[in-house]
N, C-alpha and C positions, 0 to 999 in steps of 0.2 A: 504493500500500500504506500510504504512511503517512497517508495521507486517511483510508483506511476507517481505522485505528486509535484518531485521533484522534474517529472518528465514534463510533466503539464507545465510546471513554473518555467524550466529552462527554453521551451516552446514557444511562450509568453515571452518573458526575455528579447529571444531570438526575433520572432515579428517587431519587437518596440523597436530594438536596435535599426531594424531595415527599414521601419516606417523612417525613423530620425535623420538615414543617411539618403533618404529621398525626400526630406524636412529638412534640411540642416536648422531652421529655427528653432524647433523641437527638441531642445539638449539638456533639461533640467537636471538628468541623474547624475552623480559626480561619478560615480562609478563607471558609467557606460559613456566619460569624452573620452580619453587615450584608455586605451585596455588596464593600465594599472598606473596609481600614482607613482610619483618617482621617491626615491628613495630621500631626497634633499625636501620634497613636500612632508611627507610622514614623518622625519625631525623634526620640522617646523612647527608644523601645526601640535605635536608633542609635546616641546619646549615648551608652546604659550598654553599648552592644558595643563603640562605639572604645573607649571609657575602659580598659574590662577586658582588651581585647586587646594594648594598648598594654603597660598594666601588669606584666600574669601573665610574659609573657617576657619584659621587658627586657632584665633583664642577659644573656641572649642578646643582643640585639640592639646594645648595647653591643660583646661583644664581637665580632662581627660588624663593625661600626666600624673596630674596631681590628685587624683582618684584613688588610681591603679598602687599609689603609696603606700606599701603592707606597715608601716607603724607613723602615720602620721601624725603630724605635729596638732594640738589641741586647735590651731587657730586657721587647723588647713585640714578641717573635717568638713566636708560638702554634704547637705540635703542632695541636691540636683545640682545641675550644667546651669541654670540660670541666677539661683542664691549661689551659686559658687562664683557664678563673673559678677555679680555684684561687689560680694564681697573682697574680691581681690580688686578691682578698680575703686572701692572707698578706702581699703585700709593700703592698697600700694602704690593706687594712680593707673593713671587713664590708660600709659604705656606698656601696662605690667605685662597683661596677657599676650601683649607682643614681642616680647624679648625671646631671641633664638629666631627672628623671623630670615634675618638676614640670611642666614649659613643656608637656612630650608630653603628660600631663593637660590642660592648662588648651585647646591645640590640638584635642586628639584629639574632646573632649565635641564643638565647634559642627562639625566639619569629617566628623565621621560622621552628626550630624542630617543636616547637606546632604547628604552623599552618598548615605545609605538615600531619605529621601525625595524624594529628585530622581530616583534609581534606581527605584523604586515607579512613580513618574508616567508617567516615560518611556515604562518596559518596558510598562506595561499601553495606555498610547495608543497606541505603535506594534504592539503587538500585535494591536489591533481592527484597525488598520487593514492589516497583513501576515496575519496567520494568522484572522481575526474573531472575538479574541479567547482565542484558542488557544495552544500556547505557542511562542515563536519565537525559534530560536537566534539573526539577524542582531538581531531589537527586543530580548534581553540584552545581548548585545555591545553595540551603539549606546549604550543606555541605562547601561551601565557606562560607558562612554567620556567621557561628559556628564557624569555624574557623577563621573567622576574630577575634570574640570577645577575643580569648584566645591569638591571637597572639598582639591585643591590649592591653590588661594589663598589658601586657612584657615592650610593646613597645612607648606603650605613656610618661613614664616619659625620657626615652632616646627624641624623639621627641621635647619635652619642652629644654632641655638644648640643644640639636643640634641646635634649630631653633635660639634660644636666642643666641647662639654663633659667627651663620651666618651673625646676623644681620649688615647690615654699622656702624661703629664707639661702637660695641658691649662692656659695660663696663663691661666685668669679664676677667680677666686675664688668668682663663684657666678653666679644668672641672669640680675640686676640688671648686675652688673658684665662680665658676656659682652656683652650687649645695649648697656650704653653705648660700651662698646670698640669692638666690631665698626661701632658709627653713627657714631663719631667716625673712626675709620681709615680704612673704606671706603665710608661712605655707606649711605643707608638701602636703595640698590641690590642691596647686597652679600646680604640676605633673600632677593630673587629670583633673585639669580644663575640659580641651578641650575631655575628652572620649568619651561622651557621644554625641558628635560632628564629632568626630574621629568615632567615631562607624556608627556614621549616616552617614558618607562620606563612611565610608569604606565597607558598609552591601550592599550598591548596585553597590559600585565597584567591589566588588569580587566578585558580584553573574553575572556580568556583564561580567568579566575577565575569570570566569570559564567558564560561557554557551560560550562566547565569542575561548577561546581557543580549547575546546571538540569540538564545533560546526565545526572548521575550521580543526581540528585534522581529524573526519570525514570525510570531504573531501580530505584531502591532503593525509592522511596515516592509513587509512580504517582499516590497517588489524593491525594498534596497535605495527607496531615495533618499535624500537630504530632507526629512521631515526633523523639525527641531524636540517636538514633542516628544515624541518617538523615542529621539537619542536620552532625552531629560528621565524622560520614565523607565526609560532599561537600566539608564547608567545609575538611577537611585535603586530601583530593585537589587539590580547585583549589589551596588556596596553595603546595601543595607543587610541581603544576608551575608554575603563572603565574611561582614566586620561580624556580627554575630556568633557564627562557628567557629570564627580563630583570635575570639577572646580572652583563652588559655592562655592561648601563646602570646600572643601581644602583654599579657602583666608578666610573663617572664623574660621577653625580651628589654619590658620597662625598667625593673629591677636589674638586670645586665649591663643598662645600659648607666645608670644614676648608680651604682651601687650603693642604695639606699643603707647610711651606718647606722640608723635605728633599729633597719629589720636584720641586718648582718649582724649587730652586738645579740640581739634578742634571741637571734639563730643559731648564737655560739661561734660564728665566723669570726672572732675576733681581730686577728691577724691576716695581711694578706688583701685577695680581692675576690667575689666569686666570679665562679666560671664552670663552662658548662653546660649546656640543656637537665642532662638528668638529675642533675646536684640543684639546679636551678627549680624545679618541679619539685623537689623533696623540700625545698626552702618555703618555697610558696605552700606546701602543703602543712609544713610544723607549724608554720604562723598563723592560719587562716584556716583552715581547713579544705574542703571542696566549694565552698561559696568565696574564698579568694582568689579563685581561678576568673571569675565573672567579675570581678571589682572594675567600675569603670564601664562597665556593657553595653549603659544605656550612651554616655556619652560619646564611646566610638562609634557607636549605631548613626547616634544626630548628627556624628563630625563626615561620616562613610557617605549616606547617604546624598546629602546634596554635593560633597567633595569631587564623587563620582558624577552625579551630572554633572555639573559645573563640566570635570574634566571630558567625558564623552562628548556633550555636547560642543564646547570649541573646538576637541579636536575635529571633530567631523564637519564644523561648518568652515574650519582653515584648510582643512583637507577637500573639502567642495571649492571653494573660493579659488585655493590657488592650482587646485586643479583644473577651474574653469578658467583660470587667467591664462594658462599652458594653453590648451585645446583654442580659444581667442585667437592666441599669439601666432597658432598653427597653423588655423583658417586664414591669418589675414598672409601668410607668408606665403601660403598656396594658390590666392587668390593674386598677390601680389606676382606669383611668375606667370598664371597662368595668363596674367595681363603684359606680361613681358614677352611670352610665347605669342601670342595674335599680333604685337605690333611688330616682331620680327616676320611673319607669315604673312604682310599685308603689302611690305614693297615686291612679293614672287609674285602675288599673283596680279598686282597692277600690270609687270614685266612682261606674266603668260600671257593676258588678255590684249596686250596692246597692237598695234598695227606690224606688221613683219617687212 
């Protein structure tokens, strides 16, 4: 059943494209001007999704940080996401929630180029070769996965000095000064710490986030255009569950990453630094029990969901845009010879016609 569907869809497809190339007015889908974007397009439009995503919610995610805190400090206990940014904007100031924005900027731009266009590449190789060329829940998933890792290496040492900076009563003075501290104390190790944790949170979120968004894409907007809605409501669905199910991991990436000294003295970790995924899980579990796995849930949920649209939907409409500026650029360059071709054909045949 799903065979003939996809036959039906592809079928469809196939007349649009032919109606378009006997319409050339007719060209709204970004997908169907050149056969695939290019590779310099798909960075692009990346770049200015991480940037925006990262940005537009922060101080959510901020406090979200300060949530996921297994021994927090008396005057950094949250009800909710919204008496929480209250309270830190009356007792720290208006900037609080934004401190560590910078480094997540300067991260966010190169580690979303890689990720879009490495996700781009994948999905559609493995596609040809799984579905020929059709759409394929395992070649998203995969493709998400791969590209999680490349956008993680960018992005975890940004991650480490963001989270350390968020932190209540945070001892570095600013980004400069996080960054020398943390290299002089702990070593330039102390960046990765958590990758390898970050990796395991983030391999089945994206794979989760992609099936998750395609899945919903499918139903909502079938035939693949630049609908903006479309993009808004997939790209919140998936962040809203992938952030969900990899709540676990995200408070023990948090704690990896701040190596929070209240929950380490409280833990026995006196000495030292933690490290680790499974030593990391045992920590989180002697403090908290199974309910400090979820610490923070609601507010990664609120920071995921519009994060992800926000990010979806610019990239797809920069990826329309400047894919429609190429295909533009195409027509008029074609148009432009094919008027260079007639005025060279037009002194032969004065010449042929003329009196002998």
């Amino acid at each position: 059943m799903e065979l003939r569907t996809e036959a039906v869809v592809a079928t469809l497809e196939m007349s649009e494209i032919k109606s378009r190339e006997d319409d050339p007015s007719e060209s709204n889908e970004y997908e169907c001007l050149p056969p695939h974007a290019s590779l310099t397009t798909h960075m692009t439009a990346g770049a200015v999704a991480g940037i925006l995503e990262h940005t537009v919610m922060y101080p959510v995610d901020s406090v979200k940080t300060r949530m996921q805190s297994l021994q927090p400090d008396p005057k950094a206990q949250y009800r909710g996401v919204y008496e929480a940014l209250q309270r830190i904007v009356r007792t720290e100031g208006v900037l609080r929630p934004l401190r560590g924005l910078n480094i997540t900027m300067l991260g966010a731009g190169p580690a979303h180029a890689l990720y879009f266009a490495c996700y781009e590449r994948v999905k559609r190789s493995l596609s040809d070769i799984i579905q020929n060329g059709g759409n394929s829940h395992i070649a998203n998933g995969v493709a998400g996965s791969v590209a999680t890792v490349l956008h993680d290496a960018v992005m975890n040492p940004a991650e480490v000095i963001k989270q350390r900076m968020q932190m209540f009563n945070s001892p570095y003075r600013g980004l400069w000064d996080c960054i020398v501290t943390v290299t002089r104390r702990e070593g330039v190790a102390a960046f990765y710490r958590s990758y390898s944790t970050q990796l395991t949170m983030n391999i089945p979120f994206q794979a989760v986030h992609f099936i998750t968004y395609e899945q919903t894409q499918e139903r909502l907007n079938p035939e693949r255009r630049y609908r903006p809605t479309s993009h808004i409501v997939s790209g919140a669905a998936a962040g809203a569950l992938s952030a969900a199910v990899t709540t676990p991991l995200d408070v023990c990436k948090t704690l990896l990453n701040t190596q929070e000294h209240g929950a380490l003295r409280s833990s026995g970790q006196v000495g030292g630094h933690l490290s680790g995924m499974a030593n990391t899980f045992r920590t989180v579990y002697r403090l908290g029990g199974a309910p400090a796995f979820f610490k923070g849930v609601q507010a990664r949920i609120i920071y995921q969901m519009p994060s992800t649209a926000i990010a979806w939907s610019v990239y797809e409409f920069f990826k329309y845009f400047l894919t429609r500026q190429q295909h533009e650029h195409l027509q008029q360059q074609q148009q432009q010879q094919r008027g260079h071709g007639h005025q060279h054909r037009e002194p032969k045949q004065e010449a042929g016609s003329g009196p002998t």
